[in-house]
N, C-alpha and C positions, 0 to 999 in steps of 0.2 A: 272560151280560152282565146288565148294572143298570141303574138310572138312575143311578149313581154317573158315569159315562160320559159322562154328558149335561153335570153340572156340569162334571167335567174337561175337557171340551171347551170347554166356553164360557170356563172360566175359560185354556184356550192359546189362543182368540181376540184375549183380552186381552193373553195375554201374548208372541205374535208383533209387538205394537207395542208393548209399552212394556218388553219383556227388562229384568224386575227383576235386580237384583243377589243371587247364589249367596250361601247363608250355605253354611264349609263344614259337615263333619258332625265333629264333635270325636272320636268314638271311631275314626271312619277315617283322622282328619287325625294324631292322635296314634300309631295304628300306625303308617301310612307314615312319621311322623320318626323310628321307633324302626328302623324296617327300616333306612329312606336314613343312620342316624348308625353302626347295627349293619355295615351290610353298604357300605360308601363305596367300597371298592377291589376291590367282586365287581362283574359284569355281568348285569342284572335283566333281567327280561322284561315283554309291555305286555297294556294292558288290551282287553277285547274285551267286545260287548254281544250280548245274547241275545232269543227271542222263544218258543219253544213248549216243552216238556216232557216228563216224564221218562216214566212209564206215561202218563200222563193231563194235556194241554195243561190251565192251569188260567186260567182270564180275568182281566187285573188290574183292580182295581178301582181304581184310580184313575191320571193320566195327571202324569208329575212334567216338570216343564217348569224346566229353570237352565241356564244359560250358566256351564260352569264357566271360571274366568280363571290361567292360568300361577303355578307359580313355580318359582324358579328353581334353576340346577344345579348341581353340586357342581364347583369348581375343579378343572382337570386331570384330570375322567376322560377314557377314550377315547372319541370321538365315536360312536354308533352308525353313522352312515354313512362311505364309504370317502373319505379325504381329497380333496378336492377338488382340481384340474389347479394345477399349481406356477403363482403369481403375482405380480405385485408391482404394486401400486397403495395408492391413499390415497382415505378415505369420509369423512365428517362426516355427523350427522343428527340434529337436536333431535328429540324427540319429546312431544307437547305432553300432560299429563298432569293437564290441570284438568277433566277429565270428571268428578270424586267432591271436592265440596269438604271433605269432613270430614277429605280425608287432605290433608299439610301440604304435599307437593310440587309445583309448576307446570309444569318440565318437567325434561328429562335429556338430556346431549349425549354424543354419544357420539365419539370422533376415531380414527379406525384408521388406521397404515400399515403393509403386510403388503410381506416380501420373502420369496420364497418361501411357508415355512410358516411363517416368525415373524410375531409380531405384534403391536406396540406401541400399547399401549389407551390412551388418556388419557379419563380422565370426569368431568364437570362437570353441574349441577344449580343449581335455585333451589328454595328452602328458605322459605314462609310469606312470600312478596312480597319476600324482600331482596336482595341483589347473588348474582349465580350466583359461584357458589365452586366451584374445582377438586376434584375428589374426588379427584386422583391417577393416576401414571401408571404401567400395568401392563403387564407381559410374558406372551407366551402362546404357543400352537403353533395353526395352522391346523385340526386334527385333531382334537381336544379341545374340550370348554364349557369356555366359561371363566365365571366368575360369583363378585360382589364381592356382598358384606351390607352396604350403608351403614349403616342404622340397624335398627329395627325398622317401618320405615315404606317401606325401599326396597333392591331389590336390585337388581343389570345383572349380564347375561348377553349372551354372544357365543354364537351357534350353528353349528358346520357347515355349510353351504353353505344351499340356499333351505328354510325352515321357515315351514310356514303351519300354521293354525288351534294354534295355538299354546294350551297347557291347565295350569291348575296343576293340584296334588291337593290344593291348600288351598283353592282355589279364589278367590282373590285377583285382582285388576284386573292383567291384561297388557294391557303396550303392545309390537307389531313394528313391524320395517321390515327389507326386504330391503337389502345392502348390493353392488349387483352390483360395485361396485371394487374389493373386496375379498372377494368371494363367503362370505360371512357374512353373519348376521342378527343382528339388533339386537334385544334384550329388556330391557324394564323390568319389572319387579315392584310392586305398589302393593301391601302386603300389608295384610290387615284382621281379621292376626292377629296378634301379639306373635313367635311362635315358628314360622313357616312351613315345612310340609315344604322338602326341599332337594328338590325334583323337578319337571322339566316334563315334558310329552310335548305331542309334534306329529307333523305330517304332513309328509313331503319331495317334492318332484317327481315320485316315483313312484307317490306315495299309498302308501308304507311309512308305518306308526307309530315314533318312536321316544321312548327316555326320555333323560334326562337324565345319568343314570347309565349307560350306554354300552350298550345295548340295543335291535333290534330287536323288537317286540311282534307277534303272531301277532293279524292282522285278516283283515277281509272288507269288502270294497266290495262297496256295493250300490247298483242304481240301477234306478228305476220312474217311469215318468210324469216325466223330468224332475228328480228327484227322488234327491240321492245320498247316501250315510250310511254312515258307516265304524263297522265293530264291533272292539273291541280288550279284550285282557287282559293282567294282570300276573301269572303266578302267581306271582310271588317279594313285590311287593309288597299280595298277593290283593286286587287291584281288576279291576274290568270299568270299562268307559266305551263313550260312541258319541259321535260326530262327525256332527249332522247337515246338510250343507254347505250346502244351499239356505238352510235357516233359522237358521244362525248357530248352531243352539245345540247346547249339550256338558253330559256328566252323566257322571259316574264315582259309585258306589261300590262296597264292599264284594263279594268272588265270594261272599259268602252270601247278600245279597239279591238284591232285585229289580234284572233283568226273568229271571232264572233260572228257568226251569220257566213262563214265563209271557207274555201275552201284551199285550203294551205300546204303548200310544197315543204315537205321538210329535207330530203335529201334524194343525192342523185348523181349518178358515175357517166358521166359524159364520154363520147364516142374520141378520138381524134380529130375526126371530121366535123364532130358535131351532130350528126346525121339521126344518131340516136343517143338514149340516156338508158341509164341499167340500172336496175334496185331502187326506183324510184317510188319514194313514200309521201304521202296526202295525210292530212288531219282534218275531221270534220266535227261535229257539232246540232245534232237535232235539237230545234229549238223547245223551251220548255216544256213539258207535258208528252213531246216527239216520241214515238214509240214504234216497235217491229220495222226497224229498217230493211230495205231491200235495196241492192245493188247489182244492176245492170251490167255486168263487164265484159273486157272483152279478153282472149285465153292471154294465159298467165297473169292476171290478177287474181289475188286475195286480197280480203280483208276479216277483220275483227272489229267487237263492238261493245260495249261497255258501259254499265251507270258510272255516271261522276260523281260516287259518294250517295248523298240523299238532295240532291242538288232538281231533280227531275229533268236533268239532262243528260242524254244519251253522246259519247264522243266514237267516235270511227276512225280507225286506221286503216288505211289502203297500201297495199303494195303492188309493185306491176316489175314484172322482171324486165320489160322492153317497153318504149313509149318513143313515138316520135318527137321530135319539138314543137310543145303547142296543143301536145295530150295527152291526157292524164289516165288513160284506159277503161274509163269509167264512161258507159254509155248515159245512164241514171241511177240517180238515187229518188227512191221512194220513201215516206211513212206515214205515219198516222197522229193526225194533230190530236189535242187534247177534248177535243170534241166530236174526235169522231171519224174526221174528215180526211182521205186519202189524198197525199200530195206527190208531185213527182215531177224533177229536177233533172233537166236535160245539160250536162255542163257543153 
């Protein structure tokens, strides 16, 4: 460990109340539109997040803290989850979108009547303070995303049945709402990019991951002190991401970086002084094949431990109700390579 640790903490002290806006990463944002415009009519897999390493846990040096925000999906693929119970009812639901004034939208209405599994969209919006105008009335199936590009400034999307923590990969301003008259969910897009991937991932009722593009993702729940955070991966679209539920906040990228082989700060409540941090959570990662982990702590840590799916990686969560600056309460981590071989990791 560093003092590098000590700034990153202080600086997610700060940023547990004032959740800055995600810039996304332009060379991840440009593969994924290259994947999601390449591969539209195939079925993708989801992203998952990591914490410890390959021969040798290596300590991250620094603690990345963004709220990644949705976008949206591509027209007509098949829903990741299984259609929802045959219905017929009618939803209405503005959703109020003046949280970011630089983007031009105010809100977004959304009008659904579903018979069966059809389902008759009509959407309307205000546009820079003027009269809301209809955007148009679309047709759709119960089973499928459905999802319109208004401009470059906004898109709508219908989800499959209940969708929460809702994530782009451009990482642009979502808006939800559950629509139980019609058991679909309501998505806006604020995009705060010109060209936004076509993809969302969220969480269903079951705490399944899914995307956009009709896919199940290979995750791990986990949960410590309270404390719950979903790990997820693409390999098709080569992203990882985590979902950490308590504190709102989400990070995707790239399966070549970080927290790969590594050990990663996700949150943490800093002293006045500095002196100490409280409620301090770690994400780890046994590398493939990695099996019966053991961790070394020191009192008041816990942790939990988890398959990633069918992935044959193992993800860890650590929590430590007290840690100085520059430690993570964790004396070591041990386990068992895929051959055999007992490994152990002094951080």
């Amino acid at each position: 460990m560093n003092d590098r640790y000590e700034d990153a903490f202080r600086d997610a002290a700060s940023h547990i109340t004032t959740q800055p806006r995600p810039q996304p990463d332009d060379q991840l944002l440009a593969k994924v539109m290259a994947r999601t415009t390449s591969t539209r009519r195939r079925i993708p897999t989801r992203p998952l997040r990591w914490l410890a390493a390959a021969a040798a846990l290596v300590v991250t040096a620094g603690i990345v803290w963004t709220v990644a925000r949705p976008v949206l999906p591509v027209t007509g693929i098949p829903a990741p989850v299984a259609s929802p119970s045959a219905t017929s009812g009618r939803a209405s639901v503005t959703l109020d979108l003046d949280i970011d004034a630089s983007l031009p939208y105010q809100d977004a209405t959304f009008e659904v009547l579903r018979q069966d599994q059809d389902l008759t969209i009509t959407v309307k919006a205000t546009k820079d303070g003027k009269t809301t105008r209809t955007l148009g009335t679309y047709q759709s199936q119960a089973d499928t995303v459905w999802s319109k590009k208004i401009d470059d400034d906004l898109q709508l999307a219908l989800l499959p049945g209940y969708a929460d923590q809702v994530t782009s990969l451009a990482g642009s301003l979502v808006h939800s709402q559950w629509l139980p008259g019609v058991a679909m969910t309501a998505v806006v897009v604020q995009h705060n990019t010109a060209n936004p991937a076509q993809a969302l991932i969220w969480r269903d009722n079951d705490h399944r991951i899914h995307n956009s593009l009709g896919s199940d993702l290979p995750s791990a729940s986990l949960t410590v002190a309270g404390s719950n955070v979903i790990l997820f991966e693409d390999l098709q679209l080569e992203v990882w991401g985590y979902m950490d539920i308590e504190n709102d906040v989400r990070r995707l990228a790239g399966l070549g970086t970080e927290p790969v082989r590594k050990i990663r700060g996700l949150a943490a409540t800093g002293s006045e002084d500095g002196s100490t941090f409280t409620d301090a959570t770690w994400l780890a990662v046994l590398p493939t094949g990695g099996t019966d982990p053991k961790l070394d702590t020191q009192p008041g840590v816990t942790w939990d431990a988890a398959p990633i799916g069918t992935t044959g990686r193992i993800a860890i969560l650590i929590h430590a109700d007290q840690v100085k600056p520059g430690h993570t309460g964790i004396n070591s981590i041990s386990y068992t390579d895929q051959g055999g071989q007992r490994h152990t990791y002094t951080p």
